[in-house]
N, C-alpha and C positions, 0 to 999 in steps of 0.2 A: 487237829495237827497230825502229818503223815509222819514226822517224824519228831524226836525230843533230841536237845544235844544235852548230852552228858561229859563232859571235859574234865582232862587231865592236870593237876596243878604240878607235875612234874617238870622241870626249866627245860628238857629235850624231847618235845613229843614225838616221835617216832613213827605219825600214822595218824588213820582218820578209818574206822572202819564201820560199816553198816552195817548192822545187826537186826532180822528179821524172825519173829517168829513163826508160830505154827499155824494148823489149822485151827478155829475156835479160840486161838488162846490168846488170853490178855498180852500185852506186848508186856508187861513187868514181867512174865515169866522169863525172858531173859536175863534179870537183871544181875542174878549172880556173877553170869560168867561178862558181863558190863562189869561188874566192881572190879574181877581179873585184870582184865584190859584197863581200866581205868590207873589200876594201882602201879601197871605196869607201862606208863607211858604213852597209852594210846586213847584218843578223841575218841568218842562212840556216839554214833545216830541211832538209838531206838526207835525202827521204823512201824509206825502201826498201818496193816492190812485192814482196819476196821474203822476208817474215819465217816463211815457213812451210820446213817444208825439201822438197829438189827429190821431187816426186812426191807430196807430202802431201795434194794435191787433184787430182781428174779431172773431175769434173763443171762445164762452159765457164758455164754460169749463176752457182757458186756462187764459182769464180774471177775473174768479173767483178764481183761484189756484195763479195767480199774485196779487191779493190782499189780500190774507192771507198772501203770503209768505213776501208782504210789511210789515205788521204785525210781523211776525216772524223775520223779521231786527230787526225792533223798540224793540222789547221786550228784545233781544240780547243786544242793545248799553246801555238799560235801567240797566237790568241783572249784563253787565259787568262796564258800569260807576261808578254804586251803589247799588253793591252787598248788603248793611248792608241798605237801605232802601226798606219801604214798598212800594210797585207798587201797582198802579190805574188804572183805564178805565175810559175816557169821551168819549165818543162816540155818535153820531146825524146818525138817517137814516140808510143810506147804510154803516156807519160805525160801528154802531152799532151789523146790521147784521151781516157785516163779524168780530166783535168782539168775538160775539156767536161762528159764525163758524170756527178757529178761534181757538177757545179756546175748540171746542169739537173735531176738528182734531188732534189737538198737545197734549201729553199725559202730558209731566212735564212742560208748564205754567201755570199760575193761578195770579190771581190779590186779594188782599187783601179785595178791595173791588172797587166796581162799580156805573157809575150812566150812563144807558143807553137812549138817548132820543129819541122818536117815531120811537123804533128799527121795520123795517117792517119784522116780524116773521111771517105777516098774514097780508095780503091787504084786502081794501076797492072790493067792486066790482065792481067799476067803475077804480079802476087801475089796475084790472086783466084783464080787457080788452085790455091790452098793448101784454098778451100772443098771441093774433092772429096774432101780426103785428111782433113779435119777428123771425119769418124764413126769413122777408126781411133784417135781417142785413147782412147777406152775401153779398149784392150788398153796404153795406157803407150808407144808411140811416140813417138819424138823426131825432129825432121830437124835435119841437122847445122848450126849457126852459122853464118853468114858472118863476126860480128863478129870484130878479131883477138881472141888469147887472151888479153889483157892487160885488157880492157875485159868480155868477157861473164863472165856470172852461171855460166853449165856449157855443156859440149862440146854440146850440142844443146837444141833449143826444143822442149816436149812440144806434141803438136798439140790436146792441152787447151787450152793455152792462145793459139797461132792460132786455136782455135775460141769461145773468150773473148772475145778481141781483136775480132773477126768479130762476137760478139755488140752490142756498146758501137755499133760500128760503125753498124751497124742500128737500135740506139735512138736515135743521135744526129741520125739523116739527116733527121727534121724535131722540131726541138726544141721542147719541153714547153713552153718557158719563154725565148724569143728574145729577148723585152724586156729581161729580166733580163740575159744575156749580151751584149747588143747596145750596152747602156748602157756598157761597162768595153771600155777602150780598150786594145788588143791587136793588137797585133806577129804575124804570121804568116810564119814564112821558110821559103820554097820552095825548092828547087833543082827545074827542070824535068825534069833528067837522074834523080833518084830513082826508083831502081831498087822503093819500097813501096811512096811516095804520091802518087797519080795529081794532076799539077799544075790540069790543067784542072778535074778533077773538085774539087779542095777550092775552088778560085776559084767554081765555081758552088754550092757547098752554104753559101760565105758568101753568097752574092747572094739564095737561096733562103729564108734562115732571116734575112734582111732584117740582117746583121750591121754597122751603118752603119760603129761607129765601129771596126772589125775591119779591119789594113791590110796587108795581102801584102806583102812583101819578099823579094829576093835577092839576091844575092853578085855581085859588079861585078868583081872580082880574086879568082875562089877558083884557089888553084895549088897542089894538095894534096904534100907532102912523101912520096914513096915513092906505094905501090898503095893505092890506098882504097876505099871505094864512096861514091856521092852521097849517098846518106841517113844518112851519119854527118856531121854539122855539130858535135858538141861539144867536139873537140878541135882544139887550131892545127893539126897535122899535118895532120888531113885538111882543113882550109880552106887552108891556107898563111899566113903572117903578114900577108898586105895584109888579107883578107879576116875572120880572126881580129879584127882592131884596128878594121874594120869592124862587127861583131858585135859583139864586147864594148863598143864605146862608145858603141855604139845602145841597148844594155839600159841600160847606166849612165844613159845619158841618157833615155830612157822614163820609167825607176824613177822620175826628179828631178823628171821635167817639172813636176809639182805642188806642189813643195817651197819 
């Protein structure tokens, strides 16, 4: 399945939004900010990146065009479920990205509105280092996870798919179709400290691709519970509860603004 429906039993559903995760990670690691959304009114597609099984594909062009097209399911069962509601984006990481991409490929989707988190439009430079190692994926190579094990997809990330990821990257750096994305009002949350996606760099690739109504955010109280890393923002753990309660009722309230 590319996608799960998760449903509201509130009498006024307010939305229908698509929620994608990251790179490696199980799509449950969404599901907290899925119970938010859920408790507050809104339909959720839990969309999984990983309906093929681990290794089914090595070629980084034809893994990148298989996760749009998982995308272009999801928006499909959203589209024809519930025609008369407004559609959303949650998106984290590499789903993010291919949100973007994505949505500058395909000519008649669009989302109402957005809230994208530590989308990598633009790496750190110590994760672009990964581009030298990316021609060994052809022999089936993995580097190991950083995520805990409770949240990733499998013990290591094939460098197929860093070289996938790298691909989207490079399409999106000036986009097809800016107008289109620039019109749909979107939430962008940074942590400076992110250890994958270069803060300066996405701040300048919205200013580039003239993103007006696209508005950068970060965490004022993140006080992560136990060892983390910065570019995990999905879970309370690694924000800590201030900055959690910060998050979550920003999205709530984005979602509503137009309600």
């Amino acid at each position: 399945m590319t996608a799960t429906l998760i449903e509201t039993d509130t009498d006024s559903v307010l939305g229908v939004v698509l929620v994608v995760h990251g790179l490696n990670n199980k799509p449950e690691v969404m599901d907290s900010l899925i119970g938010v959304l859920v408790d507050n009114g809104f339909h959720c597609l839990r969309v999984s990146l990983y309906q093929d099984a681990p290794g089914g594909r090595s070629d980084p062009s034809e893994i990148a065009r298989g996760w749009r097209t998982i995308l272009t399911d999801a928006y499909a069962i959203a589209q024809d479920r519930y025609p008369d509601l407004p559609r959303f984006a949650l998106s984290y990481s590499l789903g993010a990205l291919t949100t973007v991409s994505f949505l500058d490929t395909e000519a008649a989707p669009v989302f109402d509105r957005m809230v994208l988190l530590a989308p990598p439009v633009a790496l750190t430079r110590s994760a672009s280092l990964v581009r030298a190692l990316t021609p060994l994926g052809r022999f089936n190579i993995a580097l190991p996870s950083a995520a805990p094990k409770a949240i990733r997809a499998r013990r290591g990330t094939p460098l197929s798919e860093y070289a996938a990821m790298l691909e989207l990257v490079g399409e999106v750096d000036t986009l097809r179709h800016p107008e289109k994305l620039g019109q749909i009002p979107t939430a962008v949350y940074l942590d400076p400290d992110d250890e994958l996606v270069g803060y300066a760099g996405v701040l300048d690739w919205i200013h580039r691709n003239s993103l007006e109504r696209w508005s950068p955010r970060g965490f004022k109280d993140r006080d992560p519970e136990g060892r983390t890393y910065s570019h995990l923002m999905v879970l309370e753990t690694s924000l800590g509860p201030l900055a959690w309660t910060e998050l979550t009722e920003y999205i709530v309230a984005h979602f509503k603004e137009d309600r």
